[in-house]
N, C-alpha and C positions, 0 to 999 in steps of 0.2 A: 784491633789495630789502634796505635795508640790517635788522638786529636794530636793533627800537623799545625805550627802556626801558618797563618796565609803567607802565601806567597812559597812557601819552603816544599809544599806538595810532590811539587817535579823533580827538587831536586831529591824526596824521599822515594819519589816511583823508581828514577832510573838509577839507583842507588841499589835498593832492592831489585831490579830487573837483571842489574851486573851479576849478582849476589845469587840469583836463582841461578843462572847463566852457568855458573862456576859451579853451582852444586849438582848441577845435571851433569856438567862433564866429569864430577870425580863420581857422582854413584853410576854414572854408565861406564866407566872404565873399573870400579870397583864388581859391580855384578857382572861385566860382561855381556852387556844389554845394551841397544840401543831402543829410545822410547821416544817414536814422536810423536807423541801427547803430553806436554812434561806444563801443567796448568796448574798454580798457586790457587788454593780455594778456599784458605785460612792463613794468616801470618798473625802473627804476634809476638812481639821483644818486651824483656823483661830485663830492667839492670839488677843486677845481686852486686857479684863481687866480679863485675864484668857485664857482658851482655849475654844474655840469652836469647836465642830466635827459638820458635816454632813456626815451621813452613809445612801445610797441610799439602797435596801436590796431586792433582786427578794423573794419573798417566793412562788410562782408558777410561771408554764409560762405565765401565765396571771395575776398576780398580783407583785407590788412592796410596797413596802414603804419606805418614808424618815423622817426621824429621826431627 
């Protein structure tokens, strides 16, 4: 996760929280699944020629996925 400057923290959590938010509702309407365990366990953005996310994501205690 990249270094926040201070004070910006909050607004970079609930930013990414919106962000997960959205992506749990298009992959549970794209599989057909509802997951309530849907838990961030790695993120990280990368700018190229845009932005990049990886979002690691527990949905059980035996399962994850990356994004």
């Amino acid at each position: 996760m990249p270094i926040l400057e201070k004070g910006k923290r909050n607004d970079t959590k609930n930013s990414f929280l919106s962000f997960l938010i959205r992506v749990k509702s298009q992959l549970e309407e794209k599989v057909d699944r509802k997951f309530p365990m849907f838990k961030a366990v790695e993120f990280r953005s990368q700018v190229v020629a845009g932005m990049n996310y990886l979002i690691k994501v527990a949905m059980s205690s035996a399962q994850s996925l990356g994004t």
